[in-house]
C-alpha positions as CSV (number, residue, x, y, z in Angstrom):
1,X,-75.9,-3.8,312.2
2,X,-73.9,-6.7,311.4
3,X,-75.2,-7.2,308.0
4,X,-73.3,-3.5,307.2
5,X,-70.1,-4.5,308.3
6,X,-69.9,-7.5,305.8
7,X,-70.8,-5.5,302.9
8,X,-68.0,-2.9,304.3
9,X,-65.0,-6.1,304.2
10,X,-65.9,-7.4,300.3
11,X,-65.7,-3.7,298.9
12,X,-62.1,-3.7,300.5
13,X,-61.0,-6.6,299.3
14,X,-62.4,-6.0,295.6
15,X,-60.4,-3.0,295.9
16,X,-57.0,-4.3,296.4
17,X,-57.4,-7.1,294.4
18,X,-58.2,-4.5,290.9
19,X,-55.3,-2.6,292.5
20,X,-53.0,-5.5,292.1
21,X,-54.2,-6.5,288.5
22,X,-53.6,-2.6,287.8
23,X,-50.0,-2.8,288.7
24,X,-49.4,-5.7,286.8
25,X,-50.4,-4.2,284.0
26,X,-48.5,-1.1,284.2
27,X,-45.2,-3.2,284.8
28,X,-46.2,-5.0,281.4
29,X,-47.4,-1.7,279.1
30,X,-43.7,-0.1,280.9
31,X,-41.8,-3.2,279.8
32,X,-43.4,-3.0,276.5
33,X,-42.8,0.6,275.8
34,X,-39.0,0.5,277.5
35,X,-38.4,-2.4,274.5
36,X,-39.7,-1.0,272.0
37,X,-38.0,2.4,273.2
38,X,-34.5,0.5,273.3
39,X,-35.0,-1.7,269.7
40,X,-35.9,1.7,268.1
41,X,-32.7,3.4,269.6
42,X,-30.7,0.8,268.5
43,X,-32.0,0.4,265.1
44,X,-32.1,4.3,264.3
45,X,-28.3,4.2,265.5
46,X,-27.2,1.5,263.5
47,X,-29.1,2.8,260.7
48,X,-28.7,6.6,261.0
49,X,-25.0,6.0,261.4
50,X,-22.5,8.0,258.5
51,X,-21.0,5.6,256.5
52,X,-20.0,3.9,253.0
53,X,-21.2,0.5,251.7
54,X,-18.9,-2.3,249.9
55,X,-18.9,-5.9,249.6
56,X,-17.2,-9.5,249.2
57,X,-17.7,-12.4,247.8
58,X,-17.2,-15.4,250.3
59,X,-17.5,-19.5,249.2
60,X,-18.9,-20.0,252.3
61,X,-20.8,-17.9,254.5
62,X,-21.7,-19.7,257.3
63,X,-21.8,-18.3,260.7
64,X,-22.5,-14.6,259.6
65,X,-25.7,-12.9,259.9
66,X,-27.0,-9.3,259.1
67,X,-25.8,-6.7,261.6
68,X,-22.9,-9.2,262.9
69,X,-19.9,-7.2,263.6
70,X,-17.0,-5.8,261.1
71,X,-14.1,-5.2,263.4
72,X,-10.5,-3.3,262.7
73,X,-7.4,-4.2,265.3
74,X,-10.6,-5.4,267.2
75,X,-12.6,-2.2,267.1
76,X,-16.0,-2.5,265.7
77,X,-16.2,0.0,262.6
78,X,-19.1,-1.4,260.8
79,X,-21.8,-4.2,260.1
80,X,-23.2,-6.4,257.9
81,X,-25.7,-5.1,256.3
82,X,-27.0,-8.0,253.8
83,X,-25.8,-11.7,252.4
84,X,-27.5,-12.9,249.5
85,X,-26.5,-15.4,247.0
86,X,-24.5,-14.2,243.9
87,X,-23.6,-17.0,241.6
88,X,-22.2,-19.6,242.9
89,X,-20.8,-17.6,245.9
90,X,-22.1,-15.7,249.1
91,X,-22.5,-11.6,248.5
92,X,-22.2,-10.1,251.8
93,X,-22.2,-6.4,251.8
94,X,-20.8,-4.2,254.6
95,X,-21.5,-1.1,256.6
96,X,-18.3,0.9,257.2
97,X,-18.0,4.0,258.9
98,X,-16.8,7.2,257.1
99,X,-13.7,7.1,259.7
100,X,-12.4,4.2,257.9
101,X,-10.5,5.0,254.5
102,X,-10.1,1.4,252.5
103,X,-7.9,1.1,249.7
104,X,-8.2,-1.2,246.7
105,X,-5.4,-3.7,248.2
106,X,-7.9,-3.9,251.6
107,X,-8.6,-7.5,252.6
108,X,-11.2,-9.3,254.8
109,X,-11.5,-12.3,256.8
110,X,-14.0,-14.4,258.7
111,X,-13.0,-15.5,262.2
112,X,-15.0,-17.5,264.9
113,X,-15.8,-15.8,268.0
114,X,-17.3,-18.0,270.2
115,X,-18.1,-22.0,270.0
116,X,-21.3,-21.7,269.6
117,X,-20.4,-21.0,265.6
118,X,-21.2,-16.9,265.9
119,X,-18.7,-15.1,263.3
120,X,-17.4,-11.7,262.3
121,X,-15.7,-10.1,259.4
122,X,-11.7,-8.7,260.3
123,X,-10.8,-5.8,257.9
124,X,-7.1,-5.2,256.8
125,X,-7.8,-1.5,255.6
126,X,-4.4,-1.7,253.2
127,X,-1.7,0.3,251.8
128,X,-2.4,4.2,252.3
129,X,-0.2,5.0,249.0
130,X,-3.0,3.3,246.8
131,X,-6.1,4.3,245.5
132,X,-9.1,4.3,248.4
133,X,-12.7,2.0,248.1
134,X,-15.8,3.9,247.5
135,X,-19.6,3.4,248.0
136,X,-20.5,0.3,246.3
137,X,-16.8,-1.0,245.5
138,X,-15.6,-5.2,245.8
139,X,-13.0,-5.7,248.4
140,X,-11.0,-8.2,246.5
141,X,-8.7,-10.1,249.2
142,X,-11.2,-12.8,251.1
143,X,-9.4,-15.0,253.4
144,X,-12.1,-17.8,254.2
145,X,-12.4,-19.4,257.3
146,X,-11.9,-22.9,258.0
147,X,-15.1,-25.2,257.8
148,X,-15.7,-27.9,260.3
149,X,-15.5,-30.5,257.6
150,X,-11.9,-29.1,256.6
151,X,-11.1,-30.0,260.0
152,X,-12.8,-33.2,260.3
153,X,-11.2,-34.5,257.5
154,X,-7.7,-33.5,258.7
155,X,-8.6,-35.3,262.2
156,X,-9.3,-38.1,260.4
157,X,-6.0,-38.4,258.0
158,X,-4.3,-38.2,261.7
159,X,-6.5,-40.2,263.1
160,X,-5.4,-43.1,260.3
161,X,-1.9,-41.9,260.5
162,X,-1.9,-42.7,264.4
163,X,-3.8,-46.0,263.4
164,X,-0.5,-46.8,260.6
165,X,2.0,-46.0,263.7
166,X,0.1,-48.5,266.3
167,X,0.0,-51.1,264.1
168,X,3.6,-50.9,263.0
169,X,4.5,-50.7,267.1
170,X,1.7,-54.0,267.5
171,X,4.1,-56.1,265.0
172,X,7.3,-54.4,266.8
173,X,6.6,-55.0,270.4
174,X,3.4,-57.5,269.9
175,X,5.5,-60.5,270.5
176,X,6.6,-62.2,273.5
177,X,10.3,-62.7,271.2
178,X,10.2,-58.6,270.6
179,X,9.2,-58.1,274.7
180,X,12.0,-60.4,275.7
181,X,14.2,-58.5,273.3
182,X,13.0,-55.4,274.7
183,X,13.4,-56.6,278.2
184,X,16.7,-57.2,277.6
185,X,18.0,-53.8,275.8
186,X,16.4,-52.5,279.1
187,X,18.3,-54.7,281.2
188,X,21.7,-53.9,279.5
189,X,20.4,-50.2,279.4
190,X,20.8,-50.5,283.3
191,X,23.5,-52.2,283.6
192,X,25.3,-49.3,281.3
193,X,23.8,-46.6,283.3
194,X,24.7,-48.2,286.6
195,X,28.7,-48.2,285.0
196,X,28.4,-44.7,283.6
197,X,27.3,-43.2,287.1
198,X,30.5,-45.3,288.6
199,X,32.6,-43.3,286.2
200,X,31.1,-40.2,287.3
201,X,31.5,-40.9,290.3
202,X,34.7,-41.7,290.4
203,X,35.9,-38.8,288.3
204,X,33.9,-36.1,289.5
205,X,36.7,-33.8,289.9
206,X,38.1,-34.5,286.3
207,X,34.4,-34.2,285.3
208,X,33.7,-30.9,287.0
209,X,37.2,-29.4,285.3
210,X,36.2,-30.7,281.9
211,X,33.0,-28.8,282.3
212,X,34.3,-25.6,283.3
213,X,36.7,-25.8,280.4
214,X,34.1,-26.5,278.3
215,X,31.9,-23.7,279.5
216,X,34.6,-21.1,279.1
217,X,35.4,-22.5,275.6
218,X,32.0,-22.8,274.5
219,X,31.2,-19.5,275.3
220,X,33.9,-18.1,273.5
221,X,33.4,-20.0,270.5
222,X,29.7,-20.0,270.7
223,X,28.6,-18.2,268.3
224,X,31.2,-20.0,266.0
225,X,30.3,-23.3,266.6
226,X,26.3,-22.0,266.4
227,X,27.0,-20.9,262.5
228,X,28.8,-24.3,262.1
229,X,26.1,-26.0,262.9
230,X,23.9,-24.3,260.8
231,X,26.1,-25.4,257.8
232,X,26.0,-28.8,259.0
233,X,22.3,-28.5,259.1
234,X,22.2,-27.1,256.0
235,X,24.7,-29.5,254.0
236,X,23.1,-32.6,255.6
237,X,19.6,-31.4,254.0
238,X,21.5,-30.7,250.9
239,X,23.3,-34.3,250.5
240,X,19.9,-35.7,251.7
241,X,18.1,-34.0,248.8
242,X,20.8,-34.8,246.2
243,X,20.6,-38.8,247.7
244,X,16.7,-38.7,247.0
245,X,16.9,-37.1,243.6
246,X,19.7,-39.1,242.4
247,X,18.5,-42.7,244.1
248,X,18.1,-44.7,240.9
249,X,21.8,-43.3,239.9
250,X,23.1,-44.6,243.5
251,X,21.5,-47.9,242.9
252,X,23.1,-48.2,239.2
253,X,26.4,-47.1,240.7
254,X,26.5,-50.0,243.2
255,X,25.4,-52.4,240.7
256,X,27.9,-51.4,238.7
257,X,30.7,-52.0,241.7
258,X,29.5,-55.3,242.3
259,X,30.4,-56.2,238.8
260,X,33.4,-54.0,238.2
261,X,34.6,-56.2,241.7
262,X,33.1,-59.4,239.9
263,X,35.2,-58.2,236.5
264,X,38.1,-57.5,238.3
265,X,38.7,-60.9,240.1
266,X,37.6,-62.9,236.9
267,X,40.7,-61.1,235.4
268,X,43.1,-61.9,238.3
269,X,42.3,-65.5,237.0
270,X,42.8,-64.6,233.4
271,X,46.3,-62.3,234.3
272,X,47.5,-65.8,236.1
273,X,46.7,-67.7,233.4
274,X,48.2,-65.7,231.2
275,X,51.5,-65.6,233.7
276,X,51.9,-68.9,233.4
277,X,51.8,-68.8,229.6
278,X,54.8,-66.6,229.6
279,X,56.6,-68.7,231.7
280,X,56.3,-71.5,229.3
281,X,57.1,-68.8,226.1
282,X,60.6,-67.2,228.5
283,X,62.1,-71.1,229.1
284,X,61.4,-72.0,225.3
285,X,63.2,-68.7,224.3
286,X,65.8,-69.4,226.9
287,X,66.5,-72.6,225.0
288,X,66.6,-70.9,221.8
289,X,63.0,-72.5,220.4
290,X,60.6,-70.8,218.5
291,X,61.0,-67.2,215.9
292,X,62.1,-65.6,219.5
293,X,64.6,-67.6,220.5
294,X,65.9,-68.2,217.0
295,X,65.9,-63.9,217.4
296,X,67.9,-64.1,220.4
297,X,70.2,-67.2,219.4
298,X,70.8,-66.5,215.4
299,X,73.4,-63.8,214.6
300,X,72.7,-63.2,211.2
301,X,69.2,-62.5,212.0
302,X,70.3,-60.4,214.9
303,X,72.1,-58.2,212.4
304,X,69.0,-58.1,209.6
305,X,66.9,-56.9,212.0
306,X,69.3,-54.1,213.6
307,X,69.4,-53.2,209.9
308,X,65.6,-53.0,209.9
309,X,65.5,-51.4,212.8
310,X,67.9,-48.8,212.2
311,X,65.8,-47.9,209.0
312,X,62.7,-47.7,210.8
313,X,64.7,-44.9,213.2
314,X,65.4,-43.2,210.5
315,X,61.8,-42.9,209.2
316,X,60.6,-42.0,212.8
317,X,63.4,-39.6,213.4
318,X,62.4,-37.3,210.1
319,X,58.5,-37.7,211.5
320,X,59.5,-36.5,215.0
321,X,61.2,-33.2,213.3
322,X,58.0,-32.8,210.7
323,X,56.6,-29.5,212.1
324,X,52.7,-29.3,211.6
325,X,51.1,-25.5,211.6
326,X,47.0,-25.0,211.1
327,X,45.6,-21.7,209.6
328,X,41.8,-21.3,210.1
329,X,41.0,-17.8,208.3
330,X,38.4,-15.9,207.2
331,X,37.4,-13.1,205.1
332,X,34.9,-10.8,204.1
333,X,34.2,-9.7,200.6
334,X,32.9,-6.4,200.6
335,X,31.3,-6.3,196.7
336,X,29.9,-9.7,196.8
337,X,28.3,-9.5,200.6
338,X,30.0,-13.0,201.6
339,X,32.3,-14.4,203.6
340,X,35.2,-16.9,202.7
341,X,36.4,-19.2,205.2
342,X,39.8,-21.8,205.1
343,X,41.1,-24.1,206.9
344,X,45.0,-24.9,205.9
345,X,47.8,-27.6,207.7
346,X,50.6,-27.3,207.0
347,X,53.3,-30.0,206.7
348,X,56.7,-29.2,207.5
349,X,59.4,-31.6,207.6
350,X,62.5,-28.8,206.7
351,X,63.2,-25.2,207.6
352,X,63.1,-24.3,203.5
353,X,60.4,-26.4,202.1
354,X,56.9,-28.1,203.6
355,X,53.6,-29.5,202.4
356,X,50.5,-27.6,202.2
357,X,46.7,-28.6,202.4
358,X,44.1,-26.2,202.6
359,X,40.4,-26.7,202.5
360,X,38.1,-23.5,201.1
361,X,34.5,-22.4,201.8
362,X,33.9,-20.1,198.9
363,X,30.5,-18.8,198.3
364,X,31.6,-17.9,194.6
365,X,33.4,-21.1,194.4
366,X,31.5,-23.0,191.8
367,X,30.4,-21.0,188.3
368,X,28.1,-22.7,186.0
369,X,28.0,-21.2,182.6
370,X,24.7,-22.3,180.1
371,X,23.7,-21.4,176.5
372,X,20.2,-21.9,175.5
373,X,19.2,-21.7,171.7
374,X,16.0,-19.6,171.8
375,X,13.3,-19.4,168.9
376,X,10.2,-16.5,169.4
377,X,7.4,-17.2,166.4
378,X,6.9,-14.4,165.6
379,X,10.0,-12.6,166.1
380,X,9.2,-9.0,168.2
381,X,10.4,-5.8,165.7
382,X,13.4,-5.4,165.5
383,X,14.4,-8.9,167.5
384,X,15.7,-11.9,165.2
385,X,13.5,-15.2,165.9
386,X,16.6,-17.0,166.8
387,X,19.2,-16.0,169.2
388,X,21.8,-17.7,172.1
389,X,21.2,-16.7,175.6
390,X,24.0,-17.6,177.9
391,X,23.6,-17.7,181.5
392,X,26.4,-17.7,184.7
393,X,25.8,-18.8,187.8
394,X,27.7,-18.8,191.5
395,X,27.0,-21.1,193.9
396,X,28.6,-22.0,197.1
397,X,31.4,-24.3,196.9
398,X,33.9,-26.5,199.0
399,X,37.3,-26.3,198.0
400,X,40.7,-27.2,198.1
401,X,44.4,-26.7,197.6
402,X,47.5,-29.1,197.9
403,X,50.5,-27.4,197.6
404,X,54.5,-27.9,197.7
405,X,56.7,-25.2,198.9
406,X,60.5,-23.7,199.0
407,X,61.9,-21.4,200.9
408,X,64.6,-19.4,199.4
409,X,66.1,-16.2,201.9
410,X,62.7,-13.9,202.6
411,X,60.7,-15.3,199.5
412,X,58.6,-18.5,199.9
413,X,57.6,-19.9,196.3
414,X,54.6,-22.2,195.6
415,X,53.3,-24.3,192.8
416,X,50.1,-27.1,192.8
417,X,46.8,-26.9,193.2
418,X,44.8,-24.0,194.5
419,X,41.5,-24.1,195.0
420,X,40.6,-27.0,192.7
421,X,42.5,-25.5,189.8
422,X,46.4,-25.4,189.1
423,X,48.2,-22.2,189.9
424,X,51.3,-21.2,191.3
425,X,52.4,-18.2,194.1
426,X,54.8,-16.6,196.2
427,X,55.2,-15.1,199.6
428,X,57.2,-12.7,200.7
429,X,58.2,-12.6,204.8
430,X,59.6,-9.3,206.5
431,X,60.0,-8.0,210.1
432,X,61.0,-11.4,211.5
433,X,58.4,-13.2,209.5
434,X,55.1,-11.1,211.3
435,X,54.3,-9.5,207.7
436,X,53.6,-11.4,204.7
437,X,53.3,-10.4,201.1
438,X,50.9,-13.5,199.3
439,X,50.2,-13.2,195.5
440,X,48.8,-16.5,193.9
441,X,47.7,-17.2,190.2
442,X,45.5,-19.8,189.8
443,X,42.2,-20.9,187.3
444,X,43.9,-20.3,184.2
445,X,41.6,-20.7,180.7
446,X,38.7,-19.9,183.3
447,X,38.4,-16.6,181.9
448,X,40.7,-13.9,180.0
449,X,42.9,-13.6,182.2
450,X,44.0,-15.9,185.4
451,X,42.8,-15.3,189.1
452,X,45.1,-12.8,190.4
453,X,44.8,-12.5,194.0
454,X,46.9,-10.0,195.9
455,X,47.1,-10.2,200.0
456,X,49.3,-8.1,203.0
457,X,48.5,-9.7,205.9
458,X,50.3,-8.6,210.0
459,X,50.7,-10.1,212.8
460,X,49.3,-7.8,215.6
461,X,49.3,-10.1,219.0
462,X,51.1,-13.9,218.7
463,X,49.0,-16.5,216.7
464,X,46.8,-13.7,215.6
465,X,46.8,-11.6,212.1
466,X,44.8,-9.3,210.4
467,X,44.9,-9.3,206.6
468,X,43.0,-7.7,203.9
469,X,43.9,-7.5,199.9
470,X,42.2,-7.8,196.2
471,X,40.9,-11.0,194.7
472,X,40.5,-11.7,190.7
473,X,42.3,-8.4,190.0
474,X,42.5,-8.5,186.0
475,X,38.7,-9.3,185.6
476,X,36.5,-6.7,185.9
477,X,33.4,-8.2,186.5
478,X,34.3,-10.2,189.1
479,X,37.1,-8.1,191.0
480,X,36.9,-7.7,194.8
481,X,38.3,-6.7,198.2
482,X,38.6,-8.1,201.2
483,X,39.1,-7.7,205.0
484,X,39.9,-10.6,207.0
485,X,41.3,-12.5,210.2
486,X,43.5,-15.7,210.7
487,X,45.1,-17.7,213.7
488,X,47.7,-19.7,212.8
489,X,49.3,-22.5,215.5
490,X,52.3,-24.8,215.7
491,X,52.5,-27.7,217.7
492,X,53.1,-26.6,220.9
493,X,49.9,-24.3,220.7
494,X,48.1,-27.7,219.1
495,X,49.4,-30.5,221.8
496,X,47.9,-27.8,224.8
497,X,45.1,-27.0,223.1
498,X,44.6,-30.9,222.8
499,X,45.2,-31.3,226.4
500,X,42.9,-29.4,227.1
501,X,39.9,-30.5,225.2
502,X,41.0,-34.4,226.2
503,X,40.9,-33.5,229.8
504,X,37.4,-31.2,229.3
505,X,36.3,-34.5,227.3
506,X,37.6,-37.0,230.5
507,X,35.8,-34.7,233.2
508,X,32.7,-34.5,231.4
509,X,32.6,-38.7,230.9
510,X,33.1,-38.9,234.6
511,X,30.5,-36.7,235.2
């Protein structure tokens, strides 16, 4: 009897103890299945999901793995599907979902999520107006990310900066001279604070109606004295930039002032010296030494020289009336294709008659005439073997006239030289001298006949004329016309014009 109850107790045990092992191992085959169940649902989301494929090209890629996250605005629209190496720089090409539109001025960046180094990609889908990414398109715009050793190195440069500033505050304060110079700006630092609070004190109620009158004028004038200070701002950091660019200039300048100061007092000395020399020269004249004091003391040399002088007034007195007028013109030739330009002054020391110099640019100025013998052996038929060939050539040639004038009622006669040859001409002046008449014939024994040359010219606005005419009118082959312009000035027009120029000329030295 009691061997049957002990086999009865081990069958129960061996019972519960298979029981337990069973359960254990249905709580491992469930967790299997439930992972496998949840990687599979994952996987077949991320992969079964609609989309479109592009890529980027990155320096560096580290920190991004496949299936890391492409957000929009911090919305997760995508993944990484792969990175692989593509020259010299990371492919990484990216899931995105068909409710995304990219266009071709989209952009993508890497961020940092977490400090453990985890990254993922930020997508700026662009401009809607431009034309959208497809399957298998580059997105262009990469912003990279910032690499630890980018930031290590700038740590560093302020790390040595920091190091620069301690030093320079080691030599500065290091000393027990700077720390008893220190503790003494403190002390009269005190002692200053300790008088202004006195003064406050004692004028509070001035203080607190200067303040209230400040406050009301301030904020009326606010925004006025807000814009001036932005000018001030401004033209400080202008002058600041014009004293760095122009530094070497600055340091020339005061060079130069330290020896225009040096120059000047070295000729204070001289100027005293020289005071003292005309002392000396004013008591010998006084005493009637020297050719000055002779000058002074001599009365038949006193009137020789008023005779001189009164000469010499005479010669500057007809100078001072001598009228000067300067003709610049220039004219077109419409046969020959060329244009003539002169320059003229005129010299005038009477109403009637003057002086006049001219100076001509004539691109038919100069002709050259050659014969050559020439001998053909044989002869062609009909051709003799010898015969003359005579050549004429123009070339471009400076010029001049120097003529004398007279003035008789409205006609103006000339004679001289004109344009390197002899000639004579006339002028003929109407409507208060703003129309002129000019025939001159000049280069006689050139050619058959003289150089007749025929011109009307008007005056349409003062100092200005328009004139036009015929040139070499008895020779055939080298008649012309013309069309042209002059201004003609006197001296008042010459001494402003003058003034002008030597005042442009003075500004532009100082500068």
């Amino acid at each position: 009897m009691a061997t049957q109850a002990f086999v009865v107790y081990d069958a129960a045990d061996w019972m519960r103890d298979n029981w337990k092992a069973a359960r254990v191992g249905v709580m491992v085959l469930l967790g299997i299945a439930a992972s496998v169940f949840v990687y599979r649902y994952v996987d077949e989301r991320a992969t079964g999901e609609q989309g479109y494929s592009v890529y980027a090209l990155f320096s560096d890629a580290q920190g991004l793995i496949p299936k890391s996250r492409v957000v929009v605005a911090g919305i997760s629209v995508g993944y990484i599907e792969e990175i692989q190496l593509q020259g010299a720089k990371a492919r990484v090409d990216i899931h995105i979902n068909d409710s995304i539109i990219l266009h071709e001025d989209a952009a993508v960046a890497m961020r940092s999520v977490s400090i453990l180094g985890e990254s993922i990609l930020v997508i700026r889908p662009g401009t809607a107006e431009l034309a959208v990414l497809g399957e298998g398109d580059q997105i262009s715009t990469v912003s990279e990310a910032t690499t630890t050793d980018e930031i290590l190195s700038n740590v560093n440069d302020i790390a040595i900066n920091v190091k620069a500033v301690t030093k320079q505050l080691a030599r500065s304060f290091g000393t027990d001279e700077a720390g008893e110079r220190l503790e003494g700006a403190l002390r009269d630092v005190s002692e200053a604070l300790e008088t202004v609070n006195r003064v406050l004190l004692d004028n509070e109620p001035v203080i607190g109606r200067t303040l209230q009158n400040v406050e009301s004028a301030t904020a009326e004038a606010g925004p006025r004295l807000v814009r001036i200070l932005d000018n001030v701002e401004a033209a400080t950091l202008d002058v600041r930039e014009l004293v760095r660019d122009n530094r070497d200039d600055l340091d020339g300048a005061l060079t130069q002032a330290d020896e225009t100061v040096a120059a000047i007092n070295r000729s204070a000395h001289e100027l005293e010296q020289v005071l003292q020399d005309v002392g000396e020269v004013t008591d010998r004249t006084a005493r009637g030494e020297g050719t000055v004091g002779r000058l002074t003391s001599d009365d038949v040399l006193i009137d020789e020289v008023e005779g001189a002088a009164e000469g010499i007034n005479n010669l500057v007195g007809g100078l001072a009336r001598l009228r000067t007028v300067v003709e610049l013109r220039s004219e077109y030739n419409f046969l020959a294709n060329t244009f003539k330009t002169y320059l003229g002054i005129r010299l005038q020391p009477a109403e009637d008659r003057y002086y006049f110099i001219q100076f001509v640019d004539d691109p038919r100025g100069s002709v050259d005439t050659t014969q050559t013998t020439v001998r053909t052996s044989p002869p062609r038929e009909g051709d003799p073997s010898v015969y003359q060939e005579t050549r004429i050539a123009r070339t471009d040639a400076l010029r001049f006239s120097l003529l004398f004038a007279k003035q008789v009622n409205i006609a103006t006669f000339r004679f001289g030289i004109i344009e390197s040859t002899g000639g004579l001409g006339a002028d003929i002046h109407l409507l208060d001298e703003r129309f002129e008449l000019n025939l001159d014939a000049f280069a006689l024994g050139e050619r058959t006949f003289p150089r007749l040359r025929a011109r009307l010219g008007f005056e349409v606005v003062d100092k200005f004329w328009v004139q036009g005419g015929i040139d070499d009118a008895l020779n055939e082959e080298s008649r012309d016309f013309f069309l042209g312009a002059m201004l003609r000035f006197d001296d008042s027009d010459l001494a402003a014009i003058l003034a002008l120029v030597g005042g442009s000329v003075a500004s532009a030295g100082s500068n």
